[in-house]
DOMAR-153566 format. One record per atom (N, C-alpha, C): x, y, z. Coordinates in steps of 0.001 Angstrom, whole numbers, padded with zeros to 6 digits, always signed. Layout:
BEGIN
XYZ
...
END
This chain:
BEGIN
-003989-005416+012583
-004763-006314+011749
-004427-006034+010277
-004042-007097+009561
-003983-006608+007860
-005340-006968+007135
-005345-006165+006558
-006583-005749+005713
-006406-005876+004533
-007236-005800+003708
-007345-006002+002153
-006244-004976+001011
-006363-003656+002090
-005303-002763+000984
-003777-003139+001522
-003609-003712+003167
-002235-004256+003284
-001680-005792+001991
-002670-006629+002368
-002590-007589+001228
-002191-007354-000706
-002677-006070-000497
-002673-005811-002249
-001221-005147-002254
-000638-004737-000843
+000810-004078-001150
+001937-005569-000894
+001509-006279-000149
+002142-007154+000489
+002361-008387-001013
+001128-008867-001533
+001348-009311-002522
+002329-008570-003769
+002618-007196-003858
+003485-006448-004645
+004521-006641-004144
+004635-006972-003607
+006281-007602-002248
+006890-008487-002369
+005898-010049-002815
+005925-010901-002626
+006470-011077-004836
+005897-009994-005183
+006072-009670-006950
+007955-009676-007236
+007667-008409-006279
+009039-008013-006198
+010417-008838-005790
+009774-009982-004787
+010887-010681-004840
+011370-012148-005429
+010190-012117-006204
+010693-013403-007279
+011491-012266-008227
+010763-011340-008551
+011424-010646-009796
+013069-010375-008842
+013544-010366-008195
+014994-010178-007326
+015528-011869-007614
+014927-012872-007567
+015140-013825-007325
+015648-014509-008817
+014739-013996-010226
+014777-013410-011149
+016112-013209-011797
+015997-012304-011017
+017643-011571-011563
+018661-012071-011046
+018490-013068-010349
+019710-013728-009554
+020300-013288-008198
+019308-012551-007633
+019298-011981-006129
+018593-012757-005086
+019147-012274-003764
+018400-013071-003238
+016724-012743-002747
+015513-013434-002913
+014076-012597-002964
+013751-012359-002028
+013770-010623-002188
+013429-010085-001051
+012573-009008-001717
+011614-008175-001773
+010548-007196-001863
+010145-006050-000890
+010134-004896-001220
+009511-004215-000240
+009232-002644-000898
+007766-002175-000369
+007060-001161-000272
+007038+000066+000405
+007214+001310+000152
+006755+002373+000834
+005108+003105+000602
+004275+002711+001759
+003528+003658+001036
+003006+004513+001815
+002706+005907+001549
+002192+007048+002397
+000860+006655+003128
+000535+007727+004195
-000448+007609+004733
-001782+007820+003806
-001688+008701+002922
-002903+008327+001882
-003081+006930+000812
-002268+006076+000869
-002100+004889+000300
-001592+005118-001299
-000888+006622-001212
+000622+006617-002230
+001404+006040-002409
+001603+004526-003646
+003032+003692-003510
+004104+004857-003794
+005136+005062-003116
+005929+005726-002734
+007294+006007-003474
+007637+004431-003028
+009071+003677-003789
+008882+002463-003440
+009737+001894-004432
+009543-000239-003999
+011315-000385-004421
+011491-001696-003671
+013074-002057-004043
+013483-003552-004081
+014000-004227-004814
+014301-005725-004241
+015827-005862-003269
+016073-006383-003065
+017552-006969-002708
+018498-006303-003908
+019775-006237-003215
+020892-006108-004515
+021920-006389-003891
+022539-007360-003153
+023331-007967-002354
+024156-009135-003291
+023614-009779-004320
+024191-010744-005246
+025229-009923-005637
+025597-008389-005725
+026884-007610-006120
+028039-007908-005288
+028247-008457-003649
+028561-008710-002839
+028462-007523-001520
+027688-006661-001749
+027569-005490-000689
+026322-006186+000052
+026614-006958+001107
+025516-007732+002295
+024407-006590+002305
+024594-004939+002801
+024217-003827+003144
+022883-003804+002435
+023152-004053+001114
+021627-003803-000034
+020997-004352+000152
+020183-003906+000821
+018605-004662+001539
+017619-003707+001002
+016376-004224+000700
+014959-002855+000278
+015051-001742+001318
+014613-002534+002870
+014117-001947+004159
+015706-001017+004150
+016328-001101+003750
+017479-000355+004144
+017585+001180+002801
+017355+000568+001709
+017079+001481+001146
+016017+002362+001140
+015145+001732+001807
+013557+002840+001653
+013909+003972+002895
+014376+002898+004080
+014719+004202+005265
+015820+005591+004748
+016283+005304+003879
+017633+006259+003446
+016583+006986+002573
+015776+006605+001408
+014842+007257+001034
+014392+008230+001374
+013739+007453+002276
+012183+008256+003400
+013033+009826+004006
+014096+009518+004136
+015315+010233+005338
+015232+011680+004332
+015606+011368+003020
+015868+012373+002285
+014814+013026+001854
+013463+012194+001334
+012308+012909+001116
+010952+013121+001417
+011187+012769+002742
+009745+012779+003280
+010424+013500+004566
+009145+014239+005025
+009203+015184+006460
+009297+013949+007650
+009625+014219+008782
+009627+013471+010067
+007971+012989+010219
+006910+013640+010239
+005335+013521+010660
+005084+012629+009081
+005513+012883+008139
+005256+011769+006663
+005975+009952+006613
+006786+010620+007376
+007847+009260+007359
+007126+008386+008850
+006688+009104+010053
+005579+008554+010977
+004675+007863+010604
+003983+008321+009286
+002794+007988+008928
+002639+006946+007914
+003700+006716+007212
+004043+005427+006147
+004428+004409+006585
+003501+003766+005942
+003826+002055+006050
+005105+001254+005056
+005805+000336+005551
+006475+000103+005008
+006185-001910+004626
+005646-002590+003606
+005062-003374+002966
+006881-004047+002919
+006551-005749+003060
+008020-006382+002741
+007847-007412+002799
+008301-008871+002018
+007934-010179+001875
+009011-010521+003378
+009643-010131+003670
+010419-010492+005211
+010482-009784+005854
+010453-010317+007306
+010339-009220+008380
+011843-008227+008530
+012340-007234+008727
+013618-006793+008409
+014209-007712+009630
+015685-007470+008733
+016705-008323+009675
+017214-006725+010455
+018022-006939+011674
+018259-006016+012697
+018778-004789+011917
+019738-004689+011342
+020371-003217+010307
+019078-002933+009806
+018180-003618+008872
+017145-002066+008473
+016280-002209+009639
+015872-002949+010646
+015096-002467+011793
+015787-001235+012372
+016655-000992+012578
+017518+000081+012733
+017576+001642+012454
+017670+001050+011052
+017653+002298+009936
+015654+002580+009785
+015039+001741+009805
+013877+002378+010135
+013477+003150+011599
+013993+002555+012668
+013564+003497+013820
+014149+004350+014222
+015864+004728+013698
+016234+005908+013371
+015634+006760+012818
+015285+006636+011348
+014433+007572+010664
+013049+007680+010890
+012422+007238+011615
+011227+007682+012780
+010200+007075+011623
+010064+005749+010983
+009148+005150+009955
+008591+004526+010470
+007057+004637+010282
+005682+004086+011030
+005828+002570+010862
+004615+002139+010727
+004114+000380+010893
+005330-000170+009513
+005581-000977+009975
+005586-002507+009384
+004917-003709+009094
+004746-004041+007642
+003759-005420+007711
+004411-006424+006541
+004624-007641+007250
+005251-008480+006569
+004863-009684+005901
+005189-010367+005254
+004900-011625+004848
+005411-012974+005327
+006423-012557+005862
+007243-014042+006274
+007947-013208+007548
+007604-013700+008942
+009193-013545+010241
+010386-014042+009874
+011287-012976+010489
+012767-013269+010621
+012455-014855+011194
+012000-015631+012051
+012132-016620+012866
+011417-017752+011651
+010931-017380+011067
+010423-018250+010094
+011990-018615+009045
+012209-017375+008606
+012784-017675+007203
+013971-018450+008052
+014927-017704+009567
+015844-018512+009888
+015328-020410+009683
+013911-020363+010358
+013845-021856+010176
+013884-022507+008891
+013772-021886+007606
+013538-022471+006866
+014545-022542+005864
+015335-021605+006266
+017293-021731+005743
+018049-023035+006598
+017350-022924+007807
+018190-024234+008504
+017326-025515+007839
+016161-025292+007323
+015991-026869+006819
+016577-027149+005452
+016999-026087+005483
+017794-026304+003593
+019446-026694+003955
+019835-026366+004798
+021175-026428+005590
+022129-025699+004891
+021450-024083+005251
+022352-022935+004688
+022721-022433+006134
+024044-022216+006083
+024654-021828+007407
+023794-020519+008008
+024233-020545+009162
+023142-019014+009823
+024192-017806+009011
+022901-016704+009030
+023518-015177+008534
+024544-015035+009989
+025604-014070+009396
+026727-013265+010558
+025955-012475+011539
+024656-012043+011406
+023819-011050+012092
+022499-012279+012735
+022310-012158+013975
+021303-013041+014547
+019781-012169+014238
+018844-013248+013846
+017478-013132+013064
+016706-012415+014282
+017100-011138+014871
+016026-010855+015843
+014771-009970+015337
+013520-010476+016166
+012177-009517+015440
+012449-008229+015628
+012110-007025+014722
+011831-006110+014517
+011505-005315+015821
+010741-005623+016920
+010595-005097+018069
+011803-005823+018990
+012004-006663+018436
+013409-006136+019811
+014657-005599+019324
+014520-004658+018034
+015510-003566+017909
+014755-002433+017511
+013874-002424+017420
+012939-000924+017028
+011268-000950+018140
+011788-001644+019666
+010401-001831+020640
+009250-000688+019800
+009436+000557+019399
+008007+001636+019559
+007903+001134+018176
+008238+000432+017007
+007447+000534+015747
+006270-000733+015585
+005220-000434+015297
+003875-001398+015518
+004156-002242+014236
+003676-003559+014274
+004512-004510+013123
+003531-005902+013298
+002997-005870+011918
+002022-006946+011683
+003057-007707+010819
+002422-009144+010999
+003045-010552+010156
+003020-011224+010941
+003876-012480+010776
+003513-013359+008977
+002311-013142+008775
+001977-013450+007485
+000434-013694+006917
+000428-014814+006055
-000093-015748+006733
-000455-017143+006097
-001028-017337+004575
-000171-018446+003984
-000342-018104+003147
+000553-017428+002003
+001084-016208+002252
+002104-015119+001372
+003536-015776+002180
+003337-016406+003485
+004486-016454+003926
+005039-017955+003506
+004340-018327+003095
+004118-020035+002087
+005245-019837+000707
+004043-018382+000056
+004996-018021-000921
+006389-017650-001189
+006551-017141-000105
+008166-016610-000009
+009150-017747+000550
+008175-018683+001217
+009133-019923+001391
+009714-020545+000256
+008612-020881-000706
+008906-021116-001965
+009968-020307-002873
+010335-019259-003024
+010883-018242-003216
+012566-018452-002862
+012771-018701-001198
+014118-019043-000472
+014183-020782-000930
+013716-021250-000956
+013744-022800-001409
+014401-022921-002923
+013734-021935-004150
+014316-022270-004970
+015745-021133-005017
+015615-019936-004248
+017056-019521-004398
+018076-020499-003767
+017903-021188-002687
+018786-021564-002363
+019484-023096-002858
+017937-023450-003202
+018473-024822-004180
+018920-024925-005710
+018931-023772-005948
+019100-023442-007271
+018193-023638-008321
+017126-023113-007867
+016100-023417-009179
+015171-024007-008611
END
C-alpha cells in the first residue's frame, strides 16, 4: 500500500525527472531511502550522452552495493517515476534491495511511447517481478503516473 511518506518520495521522483527532462535527458527520477526514512541518494537518467546503461535504478543499485551493508540495502526502499526496465530490475535483485514503488509501469510507459509512435526499446518492457519474482513492488499511482506521461509526451515530442 503507498502511503503518505511513499507519495512525498515519489513526488521527488516525479521532480527529478522533469529536471532530467530539463537538461535534455530522457525523464526519469529515482530515490534511495533507508529504512529510517533517510533520503539516501537520488539520480535522473544520463543516457542523452549515448551510454543506454545510465539509468537512476541502475545507479542507486551500484551505490547501495558499495555503501550500504546486505541487511541495509534489504531494508531500503527504492522511490522512481518508472517502474525499472529489466537491467536495473536486475542490478537491484542482485544487490539484495528491498521494495520498490513507482509512479508509472513499464506496461504503461511502453503504451504510451507506442501512442506517440516511438519505436519499441531493444530490451522488452517486462515488470519488475518477472525479473526480480522476491522484490515486493507497489505502482502505478494514479495520478503521478498522469504526470510522467506528460513528462514522455513532451520529451518525445519535443517540447
Amino acid at each position: 500500500m503507498v502511503d503518505d511518506t511513499d507519495l512525498t518520495h515519489l513526488h521527488r521522483c516525479v521532480a527529478l525527472a522533469r529536471a532530467a527532462l530539463e537538461a535534455g535527458d530522457e525523464p526519469f527520477g529515482s530515490v534511495l531511502v533507508a529504512a529510517d526514512g533517510t533520503v539516501l541518494v537520488e539520480d535522473t537518467n544520463h543516457v542523452a550522452g549515448g551510454d543506454a546503461t545510465r539509468h537512476p535504478e541502475f545507479a542507486i543499485a551500484r551505490w547501495a552495493a558499495e555503501h550500504l551493508s546486505p541487511a541495509e540495502r534489504a531494508a531500503a526502499t527504492v522511490y522512481t517515476s518508472g517502474e525499472h526496465c529489466p537491467m536495473c530490475a536486475a542490478a537491484h535483485g542482485w544487490v539484495g534491495l528491498g521494495r520498490i514503488v513507482h509512479a508509472a509501469s513499464a506496461a504503461q510507459l511502453a503504451g504510451w511511447l507506442a501512442e506517440l509512435g516511438v519505436p519499441p526499446a531493444p530490451v522488452r518492457p517486462l515488470p519488475v517481478r518477472d525479473v526480480a519474482p522476491g522484490v515486493p513492488v507497489e505502482g502505478p499511482v494514479p495520478g503521478l503516473d498522469e504526470e510522467v506521461r506528460a513528462l514522455h509526451r513532451r520529451y518525445h515530442r519535443g517540447g
